[in-house]
N, C-alpha and C positions, 0 to 999 in steps of 0.2 A: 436628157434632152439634147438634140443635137445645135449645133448653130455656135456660133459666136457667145461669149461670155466678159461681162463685165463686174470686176469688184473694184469697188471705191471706197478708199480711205481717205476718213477726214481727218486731220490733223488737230487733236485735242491740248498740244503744247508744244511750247518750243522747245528743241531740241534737235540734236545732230543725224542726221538719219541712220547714222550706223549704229545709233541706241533702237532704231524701228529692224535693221537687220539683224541686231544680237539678240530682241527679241523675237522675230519668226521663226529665228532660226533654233531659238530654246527649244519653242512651244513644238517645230517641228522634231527634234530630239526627245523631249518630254514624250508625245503623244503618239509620235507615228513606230510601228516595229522597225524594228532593224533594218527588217528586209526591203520595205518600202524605203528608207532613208539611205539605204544603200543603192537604190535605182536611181531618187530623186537627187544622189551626190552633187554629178554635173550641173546639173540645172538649177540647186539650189543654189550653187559656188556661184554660176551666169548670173542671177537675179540679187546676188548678194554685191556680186561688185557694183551691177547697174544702181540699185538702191544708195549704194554707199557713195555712189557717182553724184548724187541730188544733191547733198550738203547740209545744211541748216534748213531742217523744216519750220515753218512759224503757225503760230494758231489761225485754221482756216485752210490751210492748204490743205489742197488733196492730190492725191495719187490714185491715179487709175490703173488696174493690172486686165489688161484686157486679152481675153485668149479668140484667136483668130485658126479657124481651122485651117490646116493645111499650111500654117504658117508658123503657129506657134505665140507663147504669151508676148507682149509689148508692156513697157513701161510708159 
């Protein structure tokens, strides 16, 4: 479907947000081939610093990963 996308995460405990980046970044390792982890490199490295830029998530908060075409994902 074309258009703008939005994913939100709620924040289910407190913790450091680089424990929320060495998690996607597992799950992406884990699940995705090679070949795809090998395109999404850069992007995941970009989105991993921004993430780790947040700090201390606490219960409640959320993050929104919003993809904007022709622009690319936002934090």
């Amino acid at each position: 479907m074309p258009g703008p996308k939005r994913i939100r995460l709620q924040v289910m405990l407190d913790a450091p947000s680089k424990e929320l980046t060495r998690s996607l970044l597992k799950r992406v390792h884990k699940h995705e081939p090679v070949e795809v982890q090998q395109r999404l490199e850069s992007r995941l490295t970009t989105l991993a610093t921004h993430l780790d830029g947040v700090g201390d998530l606490k219960v409640g908060d959320t993050l929104d990963l919003d993809y904007v075409p022709g622009r690319g994902v936002l934090l």
